[in-house]
Structure formats: structure tokens, C-alpha cells
KOLGU-4560 file (N, C-alpha, C; in nm, 3 decimals, padded with zeros to 5 digits):
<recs>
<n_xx: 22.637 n_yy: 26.248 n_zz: 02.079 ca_xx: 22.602 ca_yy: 26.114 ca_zz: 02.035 c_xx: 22.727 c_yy: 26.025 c_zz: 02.044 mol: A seq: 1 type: UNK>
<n_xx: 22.732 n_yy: 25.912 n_zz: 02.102 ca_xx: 22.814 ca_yy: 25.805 ca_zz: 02.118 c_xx: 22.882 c_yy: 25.767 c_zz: 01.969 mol: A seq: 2 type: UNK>
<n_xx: 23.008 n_yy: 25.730 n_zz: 01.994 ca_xx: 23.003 ca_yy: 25.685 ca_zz: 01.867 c_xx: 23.034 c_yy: 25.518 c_zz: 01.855 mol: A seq: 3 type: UNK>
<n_xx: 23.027 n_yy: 25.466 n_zz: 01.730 ca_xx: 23.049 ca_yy: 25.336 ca_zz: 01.746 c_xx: 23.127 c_yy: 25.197 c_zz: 01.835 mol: A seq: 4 type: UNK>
<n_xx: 23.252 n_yy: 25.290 n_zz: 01.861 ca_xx: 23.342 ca_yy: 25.249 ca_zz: 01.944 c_xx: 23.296 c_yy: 25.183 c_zz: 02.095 mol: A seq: 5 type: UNK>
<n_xx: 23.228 n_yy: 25.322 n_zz: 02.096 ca_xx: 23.137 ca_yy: 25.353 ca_zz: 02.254 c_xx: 23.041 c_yy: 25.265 c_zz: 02.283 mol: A seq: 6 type: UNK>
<n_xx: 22.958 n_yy: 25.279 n_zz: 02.216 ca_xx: 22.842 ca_yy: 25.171 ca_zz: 02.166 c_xx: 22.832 c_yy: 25.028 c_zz: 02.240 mol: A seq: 7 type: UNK>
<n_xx: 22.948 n_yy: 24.995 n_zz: 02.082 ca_xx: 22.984 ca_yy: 24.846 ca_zz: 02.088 c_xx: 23.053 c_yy: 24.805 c_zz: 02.252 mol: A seq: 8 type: UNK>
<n_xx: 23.157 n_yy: 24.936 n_zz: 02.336 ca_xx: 23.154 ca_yy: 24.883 ca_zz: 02.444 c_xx: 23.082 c_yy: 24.854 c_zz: 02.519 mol: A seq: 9 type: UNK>
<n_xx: 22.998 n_yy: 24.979 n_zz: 02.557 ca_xx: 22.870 ca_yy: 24.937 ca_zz: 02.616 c_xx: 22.768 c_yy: 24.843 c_zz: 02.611 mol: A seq: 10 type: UNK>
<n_xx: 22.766 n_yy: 24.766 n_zz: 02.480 ca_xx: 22.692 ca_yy: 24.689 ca_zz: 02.473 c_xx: 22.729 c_yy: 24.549 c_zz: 02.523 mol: A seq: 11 type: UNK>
<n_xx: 22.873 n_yy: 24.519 n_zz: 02.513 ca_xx: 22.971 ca_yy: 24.411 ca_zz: 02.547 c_xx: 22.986 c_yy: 24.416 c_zz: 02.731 mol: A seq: 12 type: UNK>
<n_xx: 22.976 n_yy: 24.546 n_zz: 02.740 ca_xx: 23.037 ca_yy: 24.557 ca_zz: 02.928 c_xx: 22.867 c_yy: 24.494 c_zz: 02.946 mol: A seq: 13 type: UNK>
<n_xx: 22.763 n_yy: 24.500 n_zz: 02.870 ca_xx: 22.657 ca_yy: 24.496 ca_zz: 02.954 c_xx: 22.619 c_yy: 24.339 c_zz: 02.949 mol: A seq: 14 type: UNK>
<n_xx: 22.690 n_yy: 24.298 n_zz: 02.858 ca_xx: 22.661 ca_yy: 24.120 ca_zz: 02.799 c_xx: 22.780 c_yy: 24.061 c_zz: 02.860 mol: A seq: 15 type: UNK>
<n_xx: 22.885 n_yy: 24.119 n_zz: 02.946 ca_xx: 22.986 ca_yy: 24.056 ca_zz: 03.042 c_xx: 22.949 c_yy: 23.984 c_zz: 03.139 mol: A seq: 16 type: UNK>
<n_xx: 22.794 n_yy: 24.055 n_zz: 03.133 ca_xx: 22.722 ca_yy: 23.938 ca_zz: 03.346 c_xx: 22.634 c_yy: 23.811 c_zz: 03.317 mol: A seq: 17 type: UNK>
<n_xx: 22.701 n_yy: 23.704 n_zz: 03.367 ca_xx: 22.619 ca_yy: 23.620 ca_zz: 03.305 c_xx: 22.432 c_yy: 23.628 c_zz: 03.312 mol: A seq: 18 type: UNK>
<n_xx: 22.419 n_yy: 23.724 n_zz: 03.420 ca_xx: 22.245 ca_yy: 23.715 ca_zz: 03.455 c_xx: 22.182 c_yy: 23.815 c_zz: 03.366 mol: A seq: 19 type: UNK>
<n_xx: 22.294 n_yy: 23.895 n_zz: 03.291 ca_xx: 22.230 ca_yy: 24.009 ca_zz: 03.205 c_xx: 22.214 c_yy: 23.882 c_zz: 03.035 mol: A seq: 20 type: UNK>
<n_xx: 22.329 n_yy: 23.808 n_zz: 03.019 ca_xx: 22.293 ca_yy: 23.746 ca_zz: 02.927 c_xx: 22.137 c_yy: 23.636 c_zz: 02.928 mol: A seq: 21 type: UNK>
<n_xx: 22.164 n_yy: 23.594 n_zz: 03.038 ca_xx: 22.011 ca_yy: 23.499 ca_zz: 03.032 c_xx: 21.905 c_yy: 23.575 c_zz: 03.047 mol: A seq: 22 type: UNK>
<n_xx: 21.952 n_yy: 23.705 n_zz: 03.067 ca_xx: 21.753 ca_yy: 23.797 ca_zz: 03.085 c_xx: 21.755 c_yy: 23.812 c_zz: 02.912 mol: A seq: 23 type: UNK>
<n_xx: 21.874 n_yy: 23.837 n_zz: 02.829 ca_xx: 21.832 ca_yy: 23.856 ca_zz: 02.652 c_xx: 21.832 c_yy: 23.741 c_zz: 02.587 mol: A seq: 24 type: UNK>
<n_xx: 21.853 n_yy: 23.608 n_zz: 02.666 ca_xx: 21.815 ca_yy: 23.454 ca_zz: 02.573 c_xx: 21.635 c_yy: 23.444 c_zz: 02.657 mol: A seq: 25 type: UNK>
<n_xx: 21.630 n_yy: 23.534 n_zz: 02.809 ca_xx: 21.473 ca_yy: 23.462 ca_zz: 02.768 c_xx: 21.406 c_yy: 23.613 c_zz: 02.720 mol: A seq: 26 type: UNK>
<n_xx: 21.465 n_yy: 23.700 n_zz: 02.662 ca_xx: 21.342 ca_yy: 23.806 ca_zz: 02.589 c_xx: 21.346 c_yy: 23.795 c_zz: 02.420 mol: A seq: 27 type: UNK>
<n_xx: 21.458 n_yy: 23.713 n_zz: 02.407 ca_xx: 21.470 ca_yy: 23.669 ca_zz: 02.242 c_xx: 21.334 c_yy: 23.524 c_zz: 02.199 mol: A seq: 28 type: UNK>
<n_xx: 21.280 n_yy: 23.521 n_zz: 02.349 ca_xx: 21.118 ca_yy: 23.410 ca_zz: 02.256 c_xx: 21.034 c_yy: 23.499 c_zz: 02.317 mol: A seq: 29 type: UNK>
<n_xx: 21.051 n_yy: 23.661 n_zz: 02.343 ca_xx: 20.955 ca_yy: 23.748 ca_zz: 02.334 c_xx: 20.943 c_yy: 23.854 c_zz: 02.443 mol: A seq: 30 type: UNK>
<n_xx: 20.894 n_yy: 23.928 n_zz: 02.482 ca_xx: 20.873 ca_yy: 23.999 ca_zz: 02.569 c_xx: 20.829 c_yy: 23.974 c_zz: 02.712 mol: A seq: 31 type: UNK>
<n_xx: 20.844 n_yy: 24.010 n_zz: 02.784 ca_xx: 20.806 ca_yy: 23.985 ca_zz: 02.982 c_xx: 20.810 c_yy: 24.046 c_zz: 03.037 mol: A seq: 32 type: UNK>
<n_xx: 20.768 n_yy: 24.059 n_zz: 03.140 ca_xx: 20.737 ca_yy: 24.113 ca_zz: 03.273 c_xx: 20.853 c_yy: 24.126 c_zz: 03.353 mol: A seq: 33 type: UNK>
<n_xx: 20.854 n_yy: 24.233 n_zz: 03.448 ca_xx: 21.020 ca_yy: 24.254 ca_zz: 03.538 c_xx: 20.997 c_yy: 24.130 c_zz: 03.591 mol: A seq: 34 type: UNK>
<n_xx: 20.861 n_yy: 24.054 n_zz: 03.666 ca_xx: 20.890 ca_yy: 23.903 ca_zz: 03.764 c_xx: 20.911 c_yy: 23.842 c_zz: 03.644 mol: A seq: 35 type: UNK>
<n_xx: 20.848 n_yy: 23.809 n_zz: 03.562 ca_xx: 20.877 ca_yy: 23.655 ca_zz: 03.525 c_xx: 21.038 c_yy: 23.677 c_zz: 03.485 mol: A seq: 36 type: UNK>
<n_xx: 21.081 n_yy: 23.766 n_zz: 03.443 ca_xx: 21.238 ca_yy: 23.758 ca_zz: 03.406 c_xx: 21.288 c_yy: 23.705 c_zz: 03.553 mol: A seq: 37 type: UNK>
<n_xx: 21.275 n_yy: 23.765 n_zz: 03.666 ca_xx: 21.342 ca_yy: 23.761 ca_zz: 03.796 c_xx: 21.315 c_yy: 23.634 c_zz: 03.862 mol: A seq: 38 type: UNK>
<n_xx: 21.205 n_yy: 23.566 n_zz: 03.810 ca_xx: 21.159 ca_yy: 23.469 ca_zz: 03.873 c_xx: 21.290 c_yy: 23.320 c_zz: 03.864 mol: A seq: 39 type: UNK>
<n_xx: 21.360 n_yy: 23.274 n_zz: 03.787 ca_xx: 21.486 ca_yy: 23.237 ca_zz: 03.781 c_xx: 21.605 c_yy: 23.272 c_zz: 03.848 mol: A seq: 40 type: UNK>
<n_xx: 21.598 n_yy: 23.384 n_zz: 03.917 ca_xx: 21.771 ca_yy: 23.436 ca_zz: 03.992 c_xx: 21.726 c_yy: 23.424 c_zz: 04.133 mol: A seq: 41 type: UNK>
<n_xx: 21.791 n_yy: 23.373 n_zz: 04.205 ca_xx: 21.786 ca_yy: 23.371 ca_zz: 04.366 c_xx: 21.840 c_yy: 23.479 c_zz: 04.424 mol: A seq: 42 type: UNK>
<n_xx: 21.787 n_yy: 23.631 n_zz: 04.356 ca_xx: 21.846 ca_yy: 23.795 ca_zz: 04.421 c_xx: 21.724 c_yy: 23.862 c_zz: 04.453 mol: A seq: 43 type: UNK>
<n_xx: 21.776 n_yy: 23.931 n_zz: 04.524 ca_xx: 21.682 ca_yy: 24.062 ca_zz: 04.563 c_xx: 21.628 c_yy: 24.185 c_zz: 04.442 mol: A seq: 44 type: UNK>
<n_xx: 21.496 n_yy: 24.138 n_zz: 04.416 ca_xx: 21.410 ca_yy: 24.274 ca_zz: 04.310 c_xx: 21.512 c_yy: 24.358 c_zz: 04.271 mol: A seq: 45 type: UNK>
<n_xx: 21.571 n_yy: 24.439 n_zz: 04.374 ca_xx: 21.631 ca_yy: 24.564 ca_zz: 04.312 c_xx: 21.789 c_yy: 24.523 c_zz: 04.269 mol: A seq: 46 type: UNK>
<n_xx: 21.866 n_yy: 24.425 n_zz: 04.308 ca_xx: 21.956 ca_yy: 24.361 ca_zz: 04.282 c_xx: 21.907 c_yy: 24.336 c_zz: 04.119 mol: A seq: 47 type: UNK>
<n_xx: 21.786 n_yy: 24.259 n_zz: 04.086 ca_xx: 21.774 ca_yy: 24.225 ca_zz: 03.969 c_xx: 21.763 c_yy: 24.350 c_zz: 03.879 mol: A seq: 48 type: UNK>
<n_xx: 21.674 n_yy: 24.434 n_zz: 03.931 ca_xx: 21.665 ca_yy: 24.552 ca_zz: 03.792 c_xx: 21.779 c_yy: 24.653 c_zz: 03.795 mol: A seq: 49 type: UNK>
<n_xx: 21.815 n_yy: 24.643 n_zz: 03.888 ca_xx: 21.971 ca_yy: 24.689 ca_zz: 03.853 c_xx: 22.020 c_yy: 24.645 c_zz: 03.711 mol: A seq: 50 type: UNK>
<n_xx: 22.028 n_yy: 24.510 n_zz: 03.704 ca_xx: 22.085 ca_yy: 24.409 ca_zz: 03.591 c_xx: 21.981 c_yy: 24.478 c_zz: 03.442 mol: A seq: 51 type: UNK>
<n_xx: 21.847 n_yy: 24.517 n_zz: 03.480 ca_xx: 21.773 ca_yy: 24.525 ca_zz: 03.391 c_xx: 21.793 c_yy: 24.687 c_zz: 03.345 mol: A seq: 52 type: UNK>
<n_xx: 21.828 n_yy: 24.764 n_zz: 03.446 ca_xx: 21.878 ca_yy: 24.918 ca_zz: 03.427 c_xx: 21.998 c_yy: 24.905 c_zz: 03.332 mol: A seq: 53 type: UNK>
<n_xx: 22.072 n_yy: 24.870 n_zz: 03.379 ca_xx: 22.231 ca_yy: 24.795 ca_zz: 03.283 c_xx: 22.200 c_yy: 24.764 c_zz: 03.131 mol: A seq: 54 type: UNK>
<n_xx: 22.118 n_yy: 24.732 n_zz: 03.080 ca_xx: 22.047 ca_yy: 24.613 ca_zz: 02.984 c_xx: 21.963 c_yy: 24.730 c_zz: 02.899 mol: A seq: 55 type: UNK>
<n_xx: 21.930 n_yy: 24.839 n_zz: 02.955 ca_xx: 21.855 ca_yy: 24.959 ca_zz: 02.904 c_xx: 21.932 c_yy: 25.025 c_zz: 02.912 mol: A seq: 56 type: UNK>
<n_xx: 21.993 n_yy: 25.113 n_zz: 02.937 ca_xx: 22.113 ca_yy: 25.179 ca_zz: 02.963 c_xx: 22.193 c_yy: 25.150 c_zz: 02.805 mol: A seq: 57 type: UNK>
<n_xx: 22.226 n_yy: 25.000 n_zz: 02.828 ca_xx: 22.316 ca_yy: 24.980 ca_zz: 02.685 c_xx: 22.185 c_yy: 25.019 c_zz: 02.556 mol: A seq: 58 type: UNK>
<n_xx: 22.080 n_yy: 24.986 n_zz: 02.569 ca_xx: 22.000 ca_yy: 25.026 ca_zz: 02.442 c_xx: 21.962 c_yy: 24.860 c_zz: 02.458 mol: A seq: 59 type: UNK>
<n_xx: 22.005 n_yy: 24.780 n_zz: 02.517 ca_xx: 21.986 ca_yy: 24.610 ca_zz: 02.456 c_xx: 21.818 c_yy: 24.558 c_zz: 02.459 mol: A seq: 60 type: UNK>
<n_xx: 21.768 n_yy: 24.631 n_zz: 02.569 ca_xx: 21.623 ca_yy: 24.624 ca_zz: 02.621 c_xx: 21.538 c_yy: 24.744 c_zz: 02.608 mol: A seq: 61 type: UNK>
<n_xx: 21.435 n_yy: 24.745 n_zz: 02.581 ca_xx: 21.316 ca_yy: 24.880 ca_zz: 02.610 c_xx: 21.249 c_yy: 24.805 c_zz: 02.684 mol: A seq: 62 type: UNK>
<n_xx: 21.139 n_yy: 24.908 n_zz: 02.820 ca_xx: 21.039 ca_yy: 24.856 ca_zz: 02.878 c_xx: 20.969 c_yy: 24.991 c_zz: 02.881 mol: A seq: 63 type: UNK>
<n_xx: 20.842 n_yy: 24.900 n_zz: 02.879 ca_xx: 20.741 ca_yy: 24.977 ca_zz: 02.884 c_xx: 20.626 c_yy: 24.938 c_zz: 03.026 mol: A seq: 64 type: UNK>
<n_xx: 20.577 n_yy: 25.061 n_zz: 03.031 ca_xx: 20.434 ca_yy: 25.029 ca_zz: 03.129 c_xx: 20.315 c_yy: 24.979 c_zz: 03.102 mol: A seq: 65 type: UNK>
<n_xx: 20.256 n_yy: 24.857 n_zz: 03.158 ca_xx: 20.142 ca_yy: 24.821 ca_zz: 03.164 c_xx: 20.058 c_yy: 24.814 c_zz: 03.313 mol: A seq: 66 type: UNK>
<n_xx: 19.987 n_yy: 24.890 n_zz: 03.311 ca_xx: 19.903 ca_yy: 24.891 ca_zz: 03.426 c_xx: 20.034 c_yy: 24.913 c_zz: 03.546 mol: A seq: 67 type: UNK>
<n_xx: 20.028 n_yy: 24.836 n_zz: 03.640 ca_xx: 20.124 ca_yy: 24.764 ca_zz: 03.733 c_xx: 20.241 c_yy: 24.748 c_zz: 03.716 mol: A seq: 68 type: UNK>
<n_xx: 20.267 n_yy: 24.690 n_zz: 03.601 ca_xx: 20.368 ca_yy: 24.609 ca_zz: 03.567 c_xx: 20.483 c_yy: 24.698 c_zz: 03.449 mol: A seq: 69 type: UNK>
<n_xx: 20.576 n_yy: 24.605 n_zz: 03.435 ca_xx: 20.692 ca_yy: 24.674 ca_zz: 03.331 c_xx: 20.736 c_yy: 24.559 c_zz: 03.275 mol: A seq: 70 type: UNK>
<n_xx: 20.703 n_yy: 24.546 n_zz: 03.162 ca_xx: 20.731 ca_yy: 24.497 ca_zz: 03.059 c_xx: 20.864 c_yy: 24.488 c_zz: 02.944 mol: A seq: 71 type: UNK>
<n_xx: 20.907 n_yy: 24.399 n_zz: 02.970 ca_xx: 21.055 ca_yy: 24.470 ca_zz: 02.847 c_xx: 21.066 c_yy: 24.363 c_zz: 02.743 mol: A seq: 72 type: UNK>
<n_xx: 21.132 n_yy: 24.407 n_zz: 02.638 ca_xx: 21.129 ca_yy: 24.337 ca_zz: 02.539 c_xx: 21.282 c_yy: 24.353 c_zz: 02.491 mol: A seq: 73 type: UNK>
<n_xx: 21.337 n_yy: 24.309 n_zz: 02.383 ca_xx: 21.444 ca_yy: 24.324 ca_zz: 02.315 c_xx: 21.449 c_yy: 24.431 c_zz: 02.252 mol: A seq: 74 type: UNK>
<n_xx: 21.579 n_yy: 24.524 n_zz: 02.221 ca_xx: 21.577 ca_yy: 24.615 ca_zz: 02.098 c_xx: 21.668 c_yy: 24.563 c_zz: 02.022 mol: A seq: 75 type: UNK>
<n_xx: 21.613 n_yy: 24.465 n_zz: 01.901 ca_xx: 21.693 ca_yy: 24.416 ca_zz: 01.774 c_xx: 21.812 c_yy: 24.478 c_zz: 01.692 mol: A seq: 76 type: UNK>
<n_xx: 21.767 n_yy: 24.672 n_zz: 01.747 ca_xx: 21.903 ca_yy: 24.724 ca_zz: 01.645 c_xx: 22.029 c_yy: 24.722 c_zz: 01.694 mol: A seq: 77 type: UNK>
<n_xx: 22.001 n_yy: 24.714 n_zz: 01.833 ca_xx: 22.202 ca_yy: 24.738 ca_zz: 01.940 c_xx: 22.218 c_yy: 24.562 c_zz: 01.918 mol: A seq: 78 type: UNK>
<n_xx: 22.154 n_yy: 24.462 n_zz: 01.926 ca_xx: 22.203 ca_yy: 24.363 ca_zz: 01.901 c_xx: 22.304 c_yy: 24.351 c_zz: 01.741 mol: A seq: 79 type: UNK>
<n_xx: 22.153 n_yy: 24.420 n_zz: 01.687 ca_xx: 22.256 ca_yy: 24.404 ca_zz: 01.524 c_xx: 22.385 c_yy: 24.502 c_zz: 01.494 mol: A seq: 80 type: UNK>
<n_xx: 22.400 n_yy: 24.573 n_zz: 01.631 ca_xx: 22.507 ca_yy: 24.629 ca_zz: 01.574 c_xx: 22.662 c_yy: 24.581 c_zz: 01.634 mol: A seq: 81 type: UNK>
<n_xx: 22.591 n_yy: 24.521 n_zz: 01.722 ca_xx: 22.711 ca_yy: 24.408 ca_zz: 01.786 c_xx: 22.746 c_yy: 24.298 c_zz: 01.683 mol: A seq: 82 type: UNK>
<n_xx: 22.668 n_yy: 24.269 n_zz: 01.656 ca_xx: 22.671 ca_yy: 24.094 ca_zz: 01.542 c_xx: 22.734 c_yy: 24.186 c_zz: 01.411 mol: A seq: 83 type: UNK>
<n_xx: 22.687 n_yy: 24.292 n_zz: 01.377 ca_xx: 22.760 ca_yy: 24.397 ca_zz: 01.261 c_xx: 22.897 c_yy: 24.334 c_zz: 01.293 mol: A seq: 84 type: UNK>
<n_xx: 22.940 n_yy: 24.448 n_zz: 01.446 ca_xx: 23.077 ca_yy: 24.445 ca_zz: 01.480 c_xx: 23.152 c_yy: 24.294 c_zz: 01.490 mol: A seq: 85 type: UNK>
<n_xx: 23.083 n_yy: 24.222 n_zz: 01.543 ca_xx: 23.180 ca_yy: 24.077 ca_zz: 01.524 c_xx: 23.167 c_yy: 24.024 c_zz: 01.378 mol: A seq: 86 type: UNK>
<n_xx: 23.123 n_yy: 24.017 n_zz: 01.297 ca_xx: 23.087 ca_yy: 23.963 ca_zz: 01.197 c_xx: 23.231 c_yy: 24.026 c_zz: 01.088 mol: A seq: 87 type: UNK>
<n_xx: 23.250 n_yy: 24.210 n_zz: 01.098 ca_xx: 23.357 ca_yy: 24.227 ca_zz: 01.040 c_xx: 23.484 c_yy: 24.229 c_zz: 01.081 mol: A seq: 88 type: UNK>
<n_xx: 23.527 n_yy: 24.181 n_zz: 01.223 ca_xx: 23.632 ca_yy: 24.126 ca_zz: 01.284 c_xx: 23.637 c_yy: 23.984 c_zz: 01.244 mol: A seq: 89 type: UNK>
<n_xx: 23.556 n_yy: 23.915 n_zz: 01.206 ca_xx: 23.534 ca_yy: 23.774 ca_zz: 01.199 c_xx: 23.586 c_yy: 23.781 c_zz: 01.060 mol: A seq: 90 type: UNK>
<n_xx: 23.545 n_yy: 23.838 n_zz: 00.952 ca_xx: 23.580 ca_yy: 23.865 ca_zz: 00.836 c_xx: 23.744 c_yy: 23.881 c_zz: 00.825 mol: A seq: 91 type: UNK>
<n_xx: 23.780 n_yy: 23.958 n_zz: 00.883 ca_xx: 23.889 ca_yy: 23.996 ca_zz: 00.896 c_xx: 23.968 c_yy: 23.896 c_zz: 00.923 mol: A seq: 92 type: UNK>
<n_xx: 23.976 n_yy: 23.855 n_zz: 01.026 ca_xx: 24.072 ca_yy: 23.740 ca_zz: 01.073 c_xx: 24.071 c_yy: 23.603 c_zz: 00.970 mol: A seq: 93 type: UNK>
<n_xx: 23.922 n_yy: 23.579 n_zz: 00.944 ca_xx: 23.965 ca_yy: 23.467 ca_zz: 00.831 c_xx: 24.013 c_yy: 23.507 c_zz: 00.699 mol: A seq: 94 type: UNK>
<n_xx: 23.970 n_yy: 23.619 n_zz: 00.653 ca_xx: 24.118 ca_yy: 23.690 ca_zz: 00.559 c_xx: 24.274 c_yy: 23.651 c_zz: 00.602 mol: A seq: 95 type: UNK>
<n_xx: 24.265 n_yy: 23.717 n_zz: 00.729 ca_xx: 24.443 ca_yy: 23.646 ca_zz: 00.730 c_xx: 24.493 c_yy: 23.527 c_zz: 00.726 mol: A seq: 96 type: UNK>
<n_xx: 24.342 n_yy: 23.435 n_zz: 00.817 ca_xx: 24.386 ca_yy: 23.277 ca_zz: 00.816 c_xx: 24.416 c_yy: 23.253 c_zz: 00.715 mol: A seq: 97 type: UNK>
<n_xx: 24.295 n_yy: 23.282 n_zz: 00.613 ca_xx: 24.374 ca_yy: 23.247 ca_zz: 00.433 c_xx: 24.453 c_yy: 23.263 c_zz: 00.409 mol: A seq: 98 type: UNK>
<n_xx: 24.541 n_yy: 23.379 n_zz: 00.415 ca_xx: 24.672 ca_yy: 23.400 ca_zz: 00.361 c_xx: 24.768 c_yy: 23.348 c_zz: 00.437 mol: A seq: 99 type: UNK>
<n_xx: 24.748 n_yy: 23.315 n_zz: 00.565 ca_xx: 24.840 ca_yy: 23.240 ca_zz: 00.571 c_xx: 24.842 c_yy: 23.090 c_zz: 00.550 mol: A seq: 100 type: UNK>
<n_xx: 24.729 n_yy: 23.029 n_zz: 00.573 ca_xx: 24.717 ca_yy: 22.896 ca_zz: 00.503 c_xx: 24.758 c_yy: 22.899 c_zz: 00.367 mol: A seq: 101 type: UNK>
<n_xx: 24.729 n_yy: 23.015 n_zz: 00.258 ca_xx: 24.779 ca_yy: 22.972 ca_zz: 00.129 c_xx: 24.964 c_yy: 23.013 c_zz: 00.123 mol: A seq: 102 type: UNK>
<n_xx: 24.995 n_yy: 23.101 n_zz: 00.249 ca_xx: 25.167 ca_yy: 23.104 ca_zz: 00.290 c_xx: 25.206 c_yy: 22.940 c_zz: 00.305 mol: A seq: 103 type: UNK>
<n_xx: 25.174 n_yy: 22.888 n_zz: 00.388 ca_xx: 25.203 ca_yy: 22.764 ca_zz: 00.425 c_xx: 25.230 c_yy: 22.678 c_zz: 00.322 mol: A seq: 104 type: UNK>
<n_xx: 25.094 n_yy: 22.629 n_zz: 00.230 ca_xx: 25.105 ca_yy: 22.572 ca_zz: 00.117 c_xx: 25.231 c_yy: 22.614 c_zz: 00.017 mol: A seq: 105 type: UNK>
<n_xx: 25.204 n_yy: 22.692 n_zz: -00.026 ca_xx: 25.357 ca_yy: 22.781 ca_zz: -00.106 c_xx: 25.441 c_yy: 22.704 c_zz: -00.033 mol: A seq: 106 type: UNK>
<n_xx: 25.500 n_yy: 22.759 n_zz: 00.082 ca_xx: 25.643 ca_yy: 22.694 ca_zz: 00.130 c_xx: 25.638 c_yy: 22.558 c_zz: 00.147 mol: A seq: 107 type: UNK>
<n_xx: 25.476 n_yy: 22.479 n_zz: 00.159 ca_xx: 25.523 ca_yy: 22.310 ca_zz: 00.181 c_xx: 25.590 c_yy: 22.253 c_zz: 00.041 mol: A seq: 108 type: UNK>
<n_xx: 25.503 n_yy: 22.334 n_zz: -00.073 ca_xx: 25.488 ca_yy: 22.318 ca_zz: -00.223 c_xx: 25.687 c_yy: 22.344 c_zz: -00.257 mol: A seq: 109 type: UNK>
<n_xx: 25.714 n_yy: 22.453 n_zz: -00.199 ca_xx: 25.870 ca_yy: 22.492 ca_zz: -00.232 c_xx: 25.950 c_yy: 22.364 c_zz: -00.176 mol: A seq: 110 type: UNK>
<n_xx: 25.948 n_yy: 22.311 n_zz: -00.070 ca_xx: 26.024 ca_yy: 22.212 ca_zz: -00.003 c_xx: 25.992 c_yy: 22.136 c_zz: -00.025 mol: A seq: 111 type: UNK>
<n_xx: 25.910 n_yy: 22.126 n_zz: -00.087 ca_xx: 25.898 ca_yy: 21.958 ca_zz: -00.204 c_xx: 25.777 c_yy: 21.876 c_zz: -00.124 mol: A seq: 112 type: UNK>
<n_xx: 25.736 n_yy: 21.898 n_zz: 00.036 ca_xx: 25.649 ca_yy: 21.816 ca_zz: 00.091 c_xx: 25.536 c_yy: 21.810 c_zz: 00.051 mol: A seq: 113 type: UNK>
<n_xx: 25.476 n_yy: 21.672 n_zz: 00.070 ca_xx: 25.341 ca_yy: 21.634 ca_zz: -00.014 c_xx: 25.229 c_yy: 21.648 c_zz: 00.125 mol: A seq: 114 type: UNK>
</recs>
């Protein structure tokens, strides 16, 4: 089993292409079809599900079969574990901003500046 580290890369190497990001802004107003996703990129089918193999692969997408067709949708938990991961780096860093903004103050406060 992967561990978090792993994960979170994989999930980032797979949100690095810009055509992998616009296939998860249009499956975030719901689920689609391999065309209608493809129907926007000026590439070749297998060029595209390549992008969509990539996108499953990380966990970011599930598809399923209907009749003909393949269907994919979002998987909400590898997203949330990305937004997890930035959220406590994000935390983090504005912890330090604080301290050092309240460093700053101190020393303007010591040197007398208003």
C-alpha cells in the first residue's frame, strides 16, 4: 500500500497537465462519457484516454461501463486528500507568517517606530 507521501505525488504529477486538470473541472458538475470529455481537445481518442488512464491510475477518476460507452466520474476521496495535504502546509506557513509579523512588530515597537 502506497503511502501518503506517494499518494499525494501521484495525485499532483497527475494534476501537472493542463488537459488532465480541465477533464476534473468538467467531471466536478458531474459525470460523462469518454466523448463528451474529449469533445473539447483537438487530440487523437487514444492520446486523450491516455490523459484519462493517468487520472485513474492516480485514484482522481473511476469509470465505469455502460452499454458502449465509459463513463467516469470523480473520486471525491484522492481529491480530499490532496486539499487535506495543502490545507496543513497552508496552516503551517501562516503559523510562521504570524510569528514573524508579530517579530516585526516587537522590533518596530523596540525602535520606537509608529
Amino acid at each position: 500500500m502506497p503511502n501518503q507521501n506517494q499518494t499525494i505525488e501521484t495525485t499532483f504529477n497527475a494534476l501537472s497537465d493542463p488537459t488532465r486538470r480541465a477533464v476534473v473541472q468538467a467531471l466536478s458538475a458531474g459525470p460523462a462519457t469518454v466523448s463528451q470529455l474529449a469533445g473539447p481537445f483537438s487530440m487523437a481518442l487514444p492520446s486523450f484516454t491516455q490523459h484519462l488512464g493517468v487520472l485513474e491510475s492516480a485514484g482522481l477518476i473511476v469509470s465505469r461501463r455502460e452499454g458502449r460507452t465509459r463513463v467516469c466520474s470523480l473520486n471525491p476521496k484522492a481529491l480530499q486528500d490532496a486539499e487535506d495535504w495543502l490545507a496543513c502546509h497552508r496552516r503551517q506557513w501562516e503559523a510562521r507568517l504570524d510569528r514573524f509579523e508579530a517579530h516585526l512588530a516587537q522590533v518596530k515597537e523596540e525602535n520606537g517606530d509608529e
